[in-house]
C-alpha positions, 0 to 999 in steps of 0.5 A: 041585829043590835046594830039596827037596835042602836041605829033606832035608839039613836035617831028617836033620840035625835027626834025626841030628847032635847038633851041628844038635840043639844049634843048633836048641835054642840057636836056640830059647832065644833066641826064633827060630822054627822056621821062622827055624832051618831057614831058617838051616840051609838058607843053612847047608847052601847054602853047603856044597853050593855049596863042594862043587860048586866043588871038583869043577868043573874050572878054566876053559881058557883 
């Protein structure tokens, strides 16, 4: 499932947010594939879900 969440996040991104549109087209004048791109933004995308869900998760009791 989280899978399809990063799929989703990433391409309204590439639909919407200039500075991902400016990463793809950076990405592209260096040769990457658009495969390796959106892989890169899901491990990108990843590691913001993940910080978001630590955030909200109460500290552990003792």
């Amino acid at each position: 499932m989280l899978g399809h969440i990063l799929h989703r996040i990433v391409f309204t991104r590439l639909r919407v947010d200039p500075g991902t549109q400016d990463y793809y087209v950076r990405r592209i004048k260096e040769g990457k594939t658009r495969r390796e791109i959106v892989r890169c933004l899901k491990r990108h995308a990843a590691r913001e879900v993940f910080q978001l869900v630590k955030q909200l998760r109460p500290a552990p009791r003792s």
